[in-house]
C-alpha positions in Angstrom: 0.0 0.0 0.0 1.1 3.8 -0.1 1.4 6.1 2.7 -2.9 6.8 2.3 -3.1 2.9 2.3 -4.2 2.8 -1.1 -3.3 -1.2 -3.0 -0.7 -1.0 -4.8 -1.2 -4.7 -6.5 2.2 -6.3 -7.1 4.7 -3.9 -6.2 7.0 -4.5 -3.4 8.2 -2.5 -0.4 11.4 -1.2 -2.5 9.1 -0.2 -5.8 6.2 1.4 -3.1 9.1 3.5 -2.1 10.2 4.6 -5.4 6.5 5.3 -6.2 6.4 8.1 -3.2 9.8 9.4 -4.1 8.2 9.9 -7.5 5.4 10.7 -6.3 6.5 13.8 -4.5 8.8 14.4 -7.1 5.9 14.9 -9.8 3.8 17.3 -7.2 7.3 19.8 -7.1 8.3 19.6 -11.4 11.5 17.4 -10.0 13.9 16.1 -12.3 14.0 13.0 -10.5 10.5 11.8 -11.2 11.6 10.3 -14.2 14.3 7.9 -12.5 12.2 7.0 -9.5 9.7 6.0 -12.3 11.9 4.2 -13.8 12.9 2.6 -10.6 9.5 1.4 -9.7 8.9 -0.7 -12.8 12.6 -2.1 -12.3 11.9 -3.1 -8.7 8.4 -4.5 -9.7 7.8 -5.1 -13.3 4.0 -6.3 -12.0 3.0 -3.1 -10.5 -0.1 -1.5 -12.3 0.5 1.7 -10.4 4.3 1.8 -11.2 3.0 1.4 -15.3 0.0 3.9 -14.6 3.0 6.3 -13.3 5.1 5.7 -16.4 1.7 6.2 -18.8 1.3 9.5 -17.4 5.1 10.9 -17.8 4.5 9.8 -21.2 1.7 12.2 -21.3 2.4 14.9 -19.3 5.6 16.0 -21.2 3.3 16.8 -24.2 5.9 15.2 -26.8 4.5 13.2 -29.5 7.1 10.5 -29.5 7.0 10.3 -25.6 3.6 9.5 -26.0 3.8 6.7 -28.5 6.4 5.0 -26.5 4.3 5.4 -23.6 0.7 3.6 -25.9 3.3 1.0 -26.7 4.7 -0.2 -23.4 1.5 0.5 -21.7 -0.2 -1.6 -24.5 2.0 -4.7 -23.3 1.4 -4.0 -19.9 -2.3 -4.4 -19.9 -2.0 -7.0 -22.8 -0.6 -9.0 -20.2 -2.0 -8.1 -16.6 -5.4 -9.6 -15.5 -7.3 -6.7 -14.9 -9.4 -8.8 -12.2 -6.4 -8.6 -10.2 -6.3 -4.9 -9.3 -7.9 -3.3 -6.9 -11.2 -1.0 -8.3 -8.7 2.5 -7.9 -6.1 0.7 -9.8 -8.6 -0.6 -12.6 -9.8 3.4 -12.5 -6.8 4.9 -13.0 -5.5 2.4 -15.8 -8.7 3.0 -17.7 -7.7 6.8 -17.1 -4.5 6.2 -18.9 -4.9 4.1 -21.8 -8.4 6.5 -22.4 -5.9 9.3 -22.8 -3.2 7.4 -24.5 -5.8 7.0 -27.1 -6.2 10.3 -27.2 -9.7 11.4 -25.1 -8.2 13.7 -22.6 -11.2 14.8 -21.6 -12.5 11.6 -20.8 -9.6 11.1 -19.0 -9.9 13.8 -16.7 -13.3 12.9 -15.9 -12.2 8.9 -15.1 -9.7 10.5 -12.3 -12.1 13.1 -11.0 -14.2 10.2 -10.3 -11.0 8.0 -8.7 -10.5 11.4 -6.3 -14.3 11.3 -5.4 -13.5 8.0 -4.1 -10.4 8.7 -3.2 -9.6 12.0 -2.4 -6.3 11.3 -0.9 -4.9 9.8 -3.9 -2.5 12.6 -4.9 -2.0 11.2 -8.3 -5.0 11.0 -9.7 -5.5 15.2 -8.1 -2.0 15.9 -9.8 -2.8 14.4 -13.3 -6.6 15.5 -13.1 -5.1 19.1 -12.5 -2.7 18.9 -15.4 -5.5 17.9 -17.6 -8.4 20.6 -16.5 -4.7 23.0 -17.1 -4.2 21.3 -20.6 -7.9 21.3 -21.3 -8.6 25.0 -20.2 -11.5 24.0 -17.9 -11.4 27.3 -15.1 -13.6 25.5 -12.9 -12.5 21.9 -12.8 -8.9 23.8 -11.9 -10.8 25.5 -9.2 -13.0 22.6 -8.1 -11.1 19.2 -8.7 -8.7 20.1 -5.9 -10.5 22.2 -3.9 -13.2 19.7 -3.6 -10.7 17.2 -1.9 -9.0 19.3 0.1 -11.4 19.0 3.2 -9.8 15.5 3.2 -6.3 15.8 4.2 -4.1 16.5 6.9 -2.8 20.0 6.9 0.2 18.2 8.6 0.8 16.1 5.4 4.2 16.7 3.2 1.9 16.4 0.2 -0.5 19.3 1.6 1.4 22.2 0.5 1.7 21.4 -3.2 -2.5 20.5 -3.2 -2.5 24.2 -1.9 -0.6 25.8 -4.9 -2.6 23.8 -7.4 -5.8 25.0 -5.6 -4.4 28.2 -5.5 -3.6 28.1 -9.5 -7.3 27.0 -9.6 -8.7 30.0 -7.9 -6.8 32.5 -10.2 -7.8 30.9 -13.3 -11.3 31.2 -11.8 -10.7 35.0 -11.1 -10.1 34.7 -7.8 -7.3 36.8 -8.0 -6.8 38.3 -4.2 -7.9 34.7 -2.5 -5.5 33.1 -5.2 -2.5 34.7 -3.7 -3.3 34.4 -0.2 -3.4 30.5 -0.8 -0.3 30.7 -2.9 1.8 32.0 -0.5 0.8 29.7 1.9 1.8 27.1 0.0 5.2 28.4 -0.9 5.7 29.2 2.8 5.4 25.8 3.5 8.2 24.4 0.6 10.2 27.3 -0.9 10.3 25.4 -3.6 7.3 24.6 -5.0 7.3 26.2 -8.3 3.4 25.5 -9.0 2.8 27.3 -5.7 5.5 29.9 -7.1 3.3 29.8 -10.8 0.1 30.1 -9.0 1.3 34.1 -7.1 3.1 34.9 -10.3 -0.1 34.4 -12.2 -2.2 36.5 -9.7 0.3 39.3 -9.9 -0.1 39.2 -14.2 -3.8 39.4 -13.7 -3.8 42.6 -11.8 -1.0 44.2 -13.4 1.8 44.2 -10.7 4.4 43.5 -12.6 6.5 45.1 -10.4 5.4 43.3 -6.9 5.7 40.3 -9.7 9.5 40.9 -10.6 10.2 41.6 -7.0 8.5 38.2 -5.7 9.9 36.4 -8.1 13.9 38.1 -7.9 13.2 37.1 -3.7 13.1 33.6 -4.7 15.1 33.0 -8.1 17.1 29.4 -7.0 13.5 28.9 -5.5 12.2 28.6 -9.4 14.7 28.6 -11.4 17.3 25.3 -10.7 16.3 21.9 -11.3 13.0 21.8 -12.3 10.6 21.3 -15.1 8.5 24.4 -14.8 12.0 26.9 -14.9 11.4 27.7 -18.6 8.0 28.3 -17.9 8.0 30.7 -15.0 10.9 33.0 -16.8 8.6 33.4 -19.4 6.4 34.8 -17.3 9.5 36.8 -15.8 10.0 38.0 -19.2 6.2 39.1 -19.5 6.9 41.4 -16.0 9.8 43.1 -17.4 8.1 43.6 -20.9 5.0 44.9 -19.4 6.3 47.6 -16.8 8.9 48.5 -19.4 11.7 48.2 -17.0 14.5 48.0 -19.3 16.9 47.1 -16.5 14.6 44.3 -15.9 14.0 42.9 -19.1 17.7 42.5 -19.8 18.0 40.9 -16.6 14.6 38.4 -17.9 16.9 37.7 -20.7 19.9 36.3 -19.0 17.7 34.4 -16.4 15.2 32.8 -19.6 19.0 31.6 -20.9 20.5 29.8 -17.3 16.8 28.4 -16.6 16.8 26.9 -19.7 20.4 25.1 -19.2 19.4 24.1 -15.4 16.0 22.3 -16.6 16.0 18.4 -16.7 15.3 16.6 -19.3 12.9 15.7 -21.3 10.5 17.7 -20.1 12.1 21.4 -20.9 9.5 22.4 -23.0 6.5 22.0 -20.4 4.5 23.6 -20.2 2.7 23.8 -23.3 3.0 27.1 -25.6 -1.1 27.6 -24.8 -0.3 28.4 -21.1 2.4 30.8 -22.3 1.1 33.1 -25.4 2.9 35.5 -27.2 4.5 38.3 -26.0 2.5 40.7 -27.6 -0.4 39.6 -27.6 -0.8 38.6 -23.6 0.5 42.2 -23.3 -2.1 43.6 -25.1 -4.9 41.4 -23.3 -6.7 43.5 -20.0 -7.0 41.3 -17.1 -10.5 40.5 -16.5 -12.0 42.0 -13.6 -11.7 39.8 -10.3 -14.6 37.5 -8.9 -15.1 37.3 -5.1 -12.6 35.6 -3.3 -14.1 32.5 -1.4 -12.4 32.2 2.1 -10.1 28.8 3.0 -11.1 27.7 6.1 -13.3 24.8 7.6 -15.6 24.2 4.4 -12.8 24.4 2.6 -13.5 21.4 0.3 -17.3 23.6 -0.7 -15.8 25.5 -3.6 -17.6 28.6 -5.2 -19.4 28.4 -8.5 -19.3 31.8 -10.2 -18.3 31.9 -13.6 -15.0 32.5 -14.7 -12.2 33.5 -17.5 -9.2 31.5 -17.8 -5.8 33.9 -18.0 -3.5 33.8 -21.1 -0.1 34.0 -19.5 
């Protein structure tokens, strides 16, 4: 089982451990995600989960050719694994995976929505669900998936912190720019380093147009965001958009130099997330007005109830 006592059918103490490493190293964009992966179907060739893992870094990296090899060694896997054999969550989330890898995102999303109303402790199945409602462009899934889970966890658990910057990303994308940040930052508080939590502030500060308290935020904490991880690129984009934007040429020079040594410092293969969508242009999410901010739904007991006004999803 994992640390939430959810089966893990056929994987051993050694491969469970490589599953949290990678775990936790998917919820922070670590390089090492890939390797503990790796590790898990190495340690336990029979482990649905540890294939399910490897199906969705296949995926997530948004490569074409990652893909296909992840169709074909996922193919093999279930051509040869009695499905009767694994537990319901483990039968959900495999469905989830080869659904995508045959190219129904959407449905996808849906299947693991499902596994975290069942499960709402099951981190991987609120990661990957949040990826796709990001990939998809759903506002309120981003809002709702997680915050409609969070009631269910520990605020003392390692894996807490990271739910909060992805609920936090949620709430901006929903126009809940002030309430956005507050959660951000409480995430980020809690690991430095956790460059979703880092993305979610950076995104409320584009929204309103403080692209100074943006620069500023972000120069605070730049080996935070910018060393090791697969959302470095990313975030100096949006560095980039700051400088541009308050015409700080000091700034934007600076945004040039850090968009160079963030790109040398990300881990392969996954430089390129996130996808160009997320980012825009440089002229035109310049030219774009922030949409005017929704009320801000407070995080505190009923935290898991999540507000349902309408929303705009940001371009940056």
């Amino acid at each position: 089982m994992d640390r939430h006592a959810h089966v893990l059918s056929g994987t051993s103490d050694e491969a469970a451990r490589h599953y949290e490493r990678a775990l936790s190293a998917l919820l922070f964009f670590r390089g090492e995600v890939a390797d503990e992966a790796q590790a898990m179907v190495a340690a336990s060739p029979d482990s649905a989960m540890a294939h399910v893992f490897g199906a969705y870094l296949g995926l997530l990296g948004t490569e074409e050719k990652d893909a296909a090899a992840a169709r074909r060694s996922f193919s093999a896997f279930r051509g040869a694994v009695d499905p009767a054999g694994l537990s319901p969550r483990e039968q959900m989330h495999a469905a989830a995976a080869e659904t995508w890898l045959e190219g129904n995102m959407l449905r996808a999303g849906e299947i693991l929505g499902e596994i975290s109303t069942e499960s709402p402790r099951d981190a991987l199945a609120l990661a990957v669900g949040h990826q796709i409602d990001f990939f998809t462009g759903d506002a309120q899934r981003l809002r709702d998936r997680i915050g409609g889970a969070l009631s269910s966890w520990d605020g003392d658990d390692p894996h807490f912190g990271p739910l909060l910057g992805m609920y936090a990303f949620g709430l901006e994308e929903a126009g809940h720019y002030g309430h956005a940040e507050e959660v951000g930052l409480q995430a980020v508080e809690r690991h430095p380093r956790d460059v979703w939590g880092i993305h979610a502030v950076v995104h409320t500060y584009e929204m309103r147009g403080l692209f100074g308290e943006g620069i500023r935020y972000m120069d605070a904490r730049t080996e935070d965001w910018t060393d090791g991880n697969y959302l470095s690129v990313h975030n100096a984009w949006h560095y980039a958009l700051y400088a541009l934007e308050a015409a700080a040429s000091n700034a934007s020079s600076a945004s040039t130099t850090t968009l160079s040594t963030t790109r040398r410092r990300t881990p392969s293969p996954w430089n390129s997330w996130m996808p160009p969508p997320c980012c825009g242009g440089f002229s035109w999410s310049t030219s774009t007005s922030s949409p005017v901010g929704l009320p801000s739904p407070r995080l505190g007991p009923g935290v898991g109830t999540a507000p349902t006004t309408p929303s705009t999803m940001s371009t940056p």
